[in-house]
N, C-alpha and C positions, 0 to 999 in steps of 0.2 A: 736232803736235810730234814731233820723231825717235824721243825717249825713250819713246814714248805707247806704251800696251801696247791692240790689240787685241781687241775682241769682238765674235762674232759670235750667235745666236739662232736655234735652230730648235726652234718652238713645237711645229710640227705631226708631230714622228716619228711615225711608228706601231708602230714594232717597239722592242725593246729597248734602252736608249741606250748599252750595253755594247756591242750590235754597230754602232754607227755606225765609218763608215771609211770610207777616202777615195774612194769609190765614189758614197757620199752627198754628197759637195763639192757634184755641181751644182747639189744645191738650195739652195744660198745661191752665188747669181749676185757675180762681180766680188769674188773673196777675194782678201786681201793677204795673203801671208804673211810673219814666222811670225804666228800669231795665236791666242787661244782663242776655241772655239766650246762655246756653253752650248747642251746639248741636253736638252728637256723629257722628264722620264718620264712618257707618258700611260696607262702601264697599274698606275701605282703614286698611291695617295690617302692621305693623312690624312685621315679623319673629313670627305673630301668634298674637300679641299684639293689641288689637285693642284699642288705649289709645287717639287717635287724635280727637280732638273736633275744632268746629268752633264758634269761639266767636263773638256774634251779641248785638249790643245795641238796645234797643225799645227809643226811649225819650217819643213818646205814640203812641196810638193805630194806628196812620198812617205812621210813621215814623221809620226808619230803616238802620240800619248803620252797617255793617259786618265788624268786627275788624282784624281779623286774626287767621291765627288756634297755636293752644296750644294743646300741650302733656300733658295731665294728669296720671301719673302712682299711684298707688293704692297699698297700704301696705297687708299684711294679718298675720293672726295668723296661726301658725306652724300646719300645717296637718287638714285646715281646709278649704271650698268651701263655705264662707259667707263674707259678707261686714262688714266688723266692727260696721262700722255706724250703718247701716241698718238692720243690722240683717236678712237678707235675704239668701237666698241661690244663687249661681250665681258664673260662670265660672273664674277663676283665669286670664283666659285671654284678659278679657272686665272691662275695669274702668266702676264703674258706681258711679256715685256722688248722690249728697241728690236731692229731687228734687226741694228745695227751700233752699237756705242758702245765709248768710252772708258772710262766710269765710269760706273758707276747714280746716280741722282737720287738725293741720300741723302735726301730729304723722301717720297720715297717707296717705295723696296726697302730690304728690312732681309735679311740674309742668314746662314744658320750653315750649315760644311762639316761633314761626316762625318769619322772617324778617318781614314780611307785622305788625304782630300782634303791636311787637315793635316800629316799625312806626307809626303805626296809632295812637298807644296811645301816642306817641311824641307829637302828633297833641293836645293834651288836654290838661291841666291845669298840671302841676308840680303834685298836691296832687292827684287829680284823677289816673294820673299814677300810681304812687306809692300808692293807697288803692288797684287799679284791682290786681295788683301785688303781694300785701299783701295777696291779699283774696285767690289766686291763689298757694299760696305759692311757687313762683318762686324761684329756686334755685340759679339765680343769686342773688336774696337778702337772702336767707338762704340755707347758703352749708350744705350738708349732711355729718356728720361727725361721726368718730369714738364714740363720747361721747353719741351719737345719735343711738348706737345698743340696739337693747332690744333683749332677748333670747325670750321670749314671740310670735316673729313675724318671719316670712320665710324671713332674710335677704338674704339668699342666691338668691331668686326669685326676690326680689326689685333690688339688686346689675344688676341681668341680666334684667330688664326690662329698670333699667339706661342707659348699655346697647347697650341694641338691641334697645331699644326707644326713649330714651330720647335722646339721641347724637348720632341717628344714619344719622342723616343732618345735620352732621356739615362744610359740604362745603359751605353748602348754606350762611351763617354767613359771610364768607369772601368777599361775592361780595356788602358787605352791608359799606356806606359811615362812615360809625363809626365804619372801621375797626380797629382801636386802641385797642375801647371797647370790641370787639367781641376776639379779638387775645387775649388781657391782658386776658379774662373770660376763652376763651379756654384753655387758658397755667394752669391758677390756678384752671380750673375744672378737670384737667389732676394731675394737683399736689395733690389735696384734694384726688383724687381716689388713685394715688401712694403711699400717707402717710399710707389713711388708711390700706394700703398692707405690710406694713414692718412688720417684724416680729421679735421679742426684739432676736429672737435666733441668729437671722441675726449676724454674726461676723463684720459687716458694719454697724448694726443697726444707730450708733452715726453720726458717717461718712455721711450716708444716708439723714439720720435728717439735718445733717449741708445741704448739696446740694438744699434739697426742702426748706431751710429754708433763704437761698440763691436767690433762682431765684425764692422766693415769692418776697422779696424785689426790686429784679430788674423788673421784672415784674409790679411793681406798677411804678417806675423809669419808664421803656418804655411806658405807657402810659401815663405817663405825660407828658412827651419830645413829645412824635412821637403826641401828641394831640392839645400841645402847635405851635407846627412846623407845623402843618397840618391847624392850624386856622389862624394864623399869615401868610404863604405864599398864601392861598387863598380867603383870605379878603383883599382888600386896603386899609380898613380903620383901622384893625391890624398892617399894614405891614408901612403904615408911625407912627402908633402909637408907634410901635417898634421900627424904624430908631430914632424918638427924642430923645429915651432913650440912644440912643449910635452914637458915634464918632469915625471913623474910620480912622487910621492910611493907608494911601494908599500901593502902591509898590513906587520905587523913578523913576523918569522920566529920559529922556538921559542925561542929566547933575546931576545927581548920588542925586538931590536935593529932601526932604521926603517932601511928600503929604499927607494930611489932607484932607479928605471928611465928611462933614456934611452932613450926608445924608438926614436929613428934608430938608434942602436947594435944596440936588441935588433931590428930588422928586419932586420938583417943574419945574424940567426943560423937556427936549423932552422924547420919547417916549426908546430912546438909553440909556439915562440916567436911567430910571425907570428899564431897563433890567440889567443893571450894580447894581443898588439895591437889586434887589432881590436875584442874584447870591450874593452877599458880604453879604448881611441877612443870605440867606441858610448859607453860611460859619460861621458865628458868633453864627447861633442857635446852627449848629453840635458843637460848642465848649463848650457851654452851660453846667454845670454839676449837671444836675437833681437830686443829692442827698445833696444840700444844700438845706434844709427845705425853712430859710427866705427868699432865691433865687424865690425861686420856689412859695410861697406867695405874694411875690412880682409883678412875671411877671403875673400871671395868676391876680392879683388884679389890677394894672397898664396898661397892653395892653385890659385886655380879661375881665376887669370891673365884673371878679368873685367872689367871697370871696369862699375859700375854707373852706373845714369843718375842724373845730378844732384837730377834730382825724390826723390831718396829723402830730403835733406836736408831737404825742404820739407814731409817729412812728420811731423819734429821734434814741431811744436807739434799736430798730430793724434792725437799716440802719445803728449804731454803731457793732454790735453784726454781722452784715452781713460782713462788712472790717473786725475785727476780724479771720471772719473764713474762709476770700478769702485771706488774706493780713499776718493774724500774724499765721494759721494754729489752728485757735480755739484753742487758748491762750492767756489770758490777758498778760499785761506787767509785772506783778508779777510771771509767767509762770503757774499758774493755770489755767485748763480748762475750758473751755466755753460749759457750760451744758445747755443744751435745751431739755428737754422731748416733746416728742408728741403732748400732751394737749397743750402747747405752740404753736409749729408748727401750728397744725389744727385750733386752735382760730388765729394764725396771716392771716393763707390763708381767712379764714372767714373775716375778720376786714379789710383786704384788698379787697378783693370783696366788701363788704356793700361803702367803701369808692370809689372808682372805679363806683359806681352804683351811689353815691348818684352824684361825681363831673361830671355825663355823664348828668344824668336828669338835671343838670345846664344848661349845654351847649347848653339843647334845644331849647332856648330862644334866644341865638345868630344868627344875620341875616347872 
């Protein structure tokens, strides 16, 4: 297809994949360009794993632009030393991809970039991102889930290359300015691995469910707040957008008489006045209660000129079913229990992640 984005594979570097460049072209015979080429780090391991690639774009044959590196981990069939793909023979311990494709097998590579990778692909078009992404099968757009085992393949080996590999920088994530994103991901790549570890024999099994099915939902709550907060007080042109919206009730002055500040007004005045705003902002955001859906439509559509994606309506009766089971002890008001099976659980942490991923790629676009 026209549209189709490019990849290429060189397993075998032996030098640095930072100095690849277009010297190295010839060894991957018959390139189209533009295209990307995933080049293997083989002097860099996790804990024996050597899954780390460095992703580079061509636009064409003079031109070159290194992305950032990406974890690719690599599925296999039970008691076997071959590529699925491929058909080949080859080490359990070394990803090795196609040497030309469209898109990874998502039944089989599971992938997570680096900070730089993430960024850089910030840098591009909304849809670009999200095709590299696709192709890559990144597991912030596709969680790995329970429903998602097959007896056929060495879960046990992919669980440990998750890992030892895949999340084994996860510090790194933190010092990144879309720490929201990165914290909300951590927390529900942490809950999607805890789900799938429950075990129905569990005497808590229920109980358990209720908790991760809990601080999936708040989890989606803090990154809207702490994202919405975070753009609003370090934009000026969020932060008077926000004051028009609201009218502030002051403290009373020495003659015991109530004050009224309009804060559009007072943003117009000295530089004391603009610091008295922002503090009385911050206070009015913290009050803010990020689990009123139309709320929360509103402000991000209002200040932050976003539209958010429809799915968030849909997460209504999740954000119901969550008070439920913090507030009434997971029991309706009829006193019947509030049953949530697994399959539930796993598809909300999922549907919150895709949601989470699609309103971050928004936000790229904001100055």
């Amino acid at each position: 297809m026209k549209d189709e984005l490019i990849f290429y594979s060189y397993n075998n570097y032996k030098k640095d994949p930072l100095k690849f460049n277009i010297y190295d072209l010839h060894n991957i015979p018959k390139i189209t360009h533009p295209c990307y080429i995933l080049v293997r780090n083989n002097n860099w391991n996790d804990f024996g794993y050597y899954t780390k690639f460095e992703l580079i774009y061509f636009q064409d044959k003079k031109t070159i632009n290194k992305i950032g590196g990406v974890k690719i981990i690599q599925r296999y069939k039970k008691n076997k030393k071959f590529s699925i793909d491929l058909n080949e023979y080859k080490e359990k311990d070394k990803t090795t991809l196609p040497n030309k494709f469209s898109s990874l097998d998502t039944n089989i590579y599971f992938s997570r970039g680096d900070k730089d990778l993430y960024q850089n692909l910030n840098k591009k078009n909304l849809e670009i991102r999200s095709k590299v992404l696709h192709a890559l099968n990144d597991i912030n757009i596709k969680a790995y889930m329970e429903c998602d085992l097959n007896d056929d393949f060495d879960e046990e080996e992919l669980i440990s290359q998750f890992r030892k590999s895949l999340f084994r920088d996860e510090s790194s994530y933190l010092e990144s300015p879309e720490e929201p994103y990165y914290n909300a991901m951590k927390m529900l790549n942490n809950l999607n691995e805890f789900s799938n570890s429950l075990s129905r024999t569990n005497a808590q099994y229920q109980f358990l469910i209720y908790m991760a099915y809990g601080s999936t939902i708040s989890s989606l709550e803090t990154f809207l707040g702490d994202t919405f907060k975070s753009k609003v007080i370090q934009n000026p042109n969020y932060l008077l957008a926000f004051a028009r919206f609201h009218i502030y009730s002051g403290k009373k002055n020495e003659n015991e008489k109530s004050i009224r500040y309009d804060l559009a007004q007072l943003n117009l005045h000295a530089d004391k006045i603009r610091e008295f705003i922002i503090e009385e902002t911050k206070e009015i955001l913290n009050k803010i209660n990020f689990q009123d859906v139309e709320k929360i439509y509103r402000l991000y559509n209002n200040i932050l000129h976003i539209k958010l994606p429809n799915k968030l309506a849909c997460f209504r009766e999740n954000i119901n079913n969550r008070h439920i089971i913090f507030h009434r002890n997971g029991k309706h008001i009829d006193g019947s229990d509030l049953n949530i099976t697994i399959l539930e659980l796993l598809n909300l942490i999922k549907d919150v992640k895709e949601f989470i991923f699609s309103v971050n790629s928004s936000l790229k676009d904001l100055l």
